[in-house]
N, C-alpha and C positions, 0 to 999 in steps of 0.2 A: 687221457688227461687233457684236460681243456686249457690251452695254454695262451698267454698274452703278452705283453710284454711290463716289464715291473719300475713303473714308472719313477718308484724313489730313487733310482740310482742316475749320477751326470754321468750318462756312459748314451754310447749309440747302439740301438736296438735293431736287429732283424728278424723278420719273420720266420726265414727257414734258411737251413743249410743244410745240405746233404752230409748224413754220415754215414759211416761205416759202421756196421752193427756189430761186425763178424767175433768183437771179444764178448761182447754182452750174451751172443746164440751162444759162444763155445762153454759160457759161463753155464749158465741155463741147462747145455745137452749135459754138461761134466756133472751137476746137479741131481739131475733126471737119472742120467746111467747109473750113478749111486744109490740112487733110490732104490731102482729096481733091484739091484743087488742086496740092499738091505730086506727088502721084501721076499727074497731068497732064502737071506740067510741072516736073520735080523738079530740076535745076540751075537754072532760072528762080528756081522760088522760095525755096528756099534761098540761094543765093547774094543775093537782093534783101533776105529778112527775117531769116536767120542772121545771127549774130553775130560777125564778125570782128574780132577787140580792131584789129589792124594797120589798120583800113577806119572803125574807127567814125565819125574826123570825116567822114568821106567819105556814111558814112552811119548819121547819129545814130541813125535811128528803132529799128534794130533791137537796141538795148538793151532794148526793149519788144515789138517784135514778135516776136523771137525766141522766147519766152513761149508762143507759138502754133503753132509748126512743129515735125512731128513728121516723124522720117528712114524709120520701118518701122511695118507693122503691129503689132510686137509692141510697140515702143516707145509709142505712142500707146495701146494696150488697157490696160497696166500703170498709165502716168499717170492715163488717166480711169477707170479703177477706183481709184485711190487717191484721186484730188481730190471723187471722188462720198462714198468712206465717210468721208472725213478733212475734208471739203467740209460735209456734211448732220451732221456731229458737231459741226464748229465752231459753223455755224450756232445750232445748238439751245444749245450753250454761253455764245458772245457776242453773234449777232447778224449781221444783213448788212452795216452801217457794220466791223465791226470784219473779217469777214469778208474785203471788198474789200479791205480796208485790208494786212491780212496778206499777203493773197494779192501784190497787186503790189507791196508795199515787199518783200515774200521776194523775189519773180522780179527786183526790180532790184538787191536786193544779194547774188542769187547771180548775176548776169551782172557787176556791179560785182569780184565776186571770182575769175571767168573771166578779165573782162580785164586783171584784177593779177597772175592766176597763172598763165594758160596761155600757151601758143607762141602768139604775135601772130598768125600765119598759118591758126593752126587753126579752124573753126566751131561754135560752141556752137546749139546748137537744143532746146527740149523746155521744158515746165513743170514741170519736178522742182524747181527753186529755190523757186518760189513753192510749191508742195507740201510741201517739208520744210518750208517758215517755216509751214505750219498743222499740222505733224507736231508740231514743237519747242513751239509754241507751248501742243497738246494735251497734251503730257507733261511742261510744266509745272503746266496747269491740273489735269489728272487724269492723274497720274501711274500710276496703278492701275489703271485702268480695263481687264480685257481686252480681248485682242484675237489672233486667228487668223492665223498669218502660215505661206501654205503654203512647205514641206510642213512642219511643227513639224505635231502630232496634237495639241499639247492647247494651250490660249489661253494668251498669254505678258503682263506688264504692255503699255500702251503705252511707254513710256520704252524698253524692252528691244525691242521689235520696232521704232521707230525708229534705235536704237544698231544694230541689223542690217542696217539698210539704208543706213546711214550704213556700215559697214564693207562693204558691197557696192558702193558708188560706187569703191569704189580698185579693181574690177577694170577691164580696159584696155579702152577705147573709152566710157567713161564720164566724164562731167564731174565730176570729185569737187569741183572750185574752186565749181559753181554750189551744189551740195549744201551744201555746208559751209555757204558764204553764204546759200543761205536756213533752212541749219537756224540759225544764229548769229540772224538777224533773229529768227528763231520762237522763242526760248528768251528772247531780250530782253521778245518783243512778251507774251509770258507770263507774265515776270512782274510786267508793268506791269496786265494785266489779274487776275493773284493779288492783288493788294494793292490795286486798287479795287472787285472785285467782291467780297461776299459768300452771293451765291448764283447757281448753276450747274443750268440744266437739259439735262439729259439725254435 
C-alpha cells in the first residue's frame, strides 16, 4: 500500500513509526490454523463455528468464531491480504488497543447485521466484517491516502477503493449484511478517533 500523508486534516503528519505487528500475525496465524482444519473437516467445522442467525441461541459462540472460518482458498488469500495492509496501516495510525478494538467490535456488528438481515438458515463465515470496520475506519482517518486496488493501473483514494468493495459485496454468494455492518462500525469508530487524535503516523 502506497501511503502519504492526508493532507485535509490540521493535524501533524509522520512518515514512519515503528509498530508492533505481533496482534495483527497472531490474527492472521489464528485465521490460517482454521482454515486448515476446515479443510480437514469442512462440514465439521463450519457447521460448529459458522454463523447461523436460526441456531444462534443454540450456539452463542459463533457470533465470534465465525470471524475465523474461511469456505475457499481464494476467500481466505483475499481477506488476509487485506487485514495484513489494512491491519499494519491501522496499526501505525492508532495503535494495538484501538486496533483490537475495531477489529472485533467490526466483526460483531457485521454478524450482528447478518443476523438482522439474512435468511435465518443461511451461514455466514469470514473476516470481511471486522476488515471493512478497519477499512471505514481508515477512510475516515485518511481519506486520501492512495492505494492500489487491482486491476485499476494507477492508485485510487482510500475512501474510493473502499466504496468499490463495498459495491462488490452485493454480488451473489457474498455476505453484503456482514460488510455493511462492519463498514458502519468503522466510519463510527473513525470519527471518534478524528476528533481525539491530532496526530497520525503513517
Amino acid at each position: 500500500m502506497n501511503q502519504k500523508p492526508d493532507l485535509t486534516y490540521n493535524c501533524t503528519m509522520r512518515t514512519y513509526r515503528a509498530v508492533n505487528l505481533n496482534a495483527l500475525w497472531f490474527l492472521i496465524a489464528l485465521n490460517v490454523l482454521i482454515f486448515i482444519l476446515t479443510l480437514l473437516r469442512p462440514e465439521a467445522v463450519i457447521s460448529l463455528l459458522g454463523l447461523t442467525p436460526a441456531l444462534l441461541s443454540q450456539q452463542p459462540w459463533t457470533i465470534i468464531s465465525s470471524m475465523f472460518v474461511h469456505g475457499g482458498f481464494t476467500h481466505i488469500l483475499f481477506n488476509m491480504i487485506s487485514l495484513y495492509f489494512l491491519g499494519s496501516f491501522f496499526l501505525r495510525a492508532a495503535g494495538e488497543r484501538s486496533f483490537l478494538a475495531v477489529f472485533f467490535l467490526g466483526g460483531l456488528a457485521g454478524n450482528i447485521f447478518f443476523i438482522l438481515l439474512a435468511n435465518p438458515l443461511s451461514i455466514g463465515i469470514g473476516a470481511s466484517g471486522a476488515i471493512f470496520a478497519l477499512g471505514g475506519a481508515l477512510a475516515v482517518i485518511v481519506p486520501r491516502v492512495p492505494v492500489l486496488v487491482f486491476p485499476i493501473p494507477v492508485p485510487v483514494p482510500l475512501w474510493v477503493a473502499i466504496l468499490i468493495f463495498l459495491l462488490l459485496s452485493f454480488l451473489p454468494g457474498i455476505a453484503w449484511q456482514a460488510h455493511l455492518g462492519g463498514l458502519s462500525l468503522g466510519l463510527i469508530a473513525g470519527l471518534i478517533f478524528r476528533r481525539r487524535r491530532r496526530i497520525y503516523y503513517l
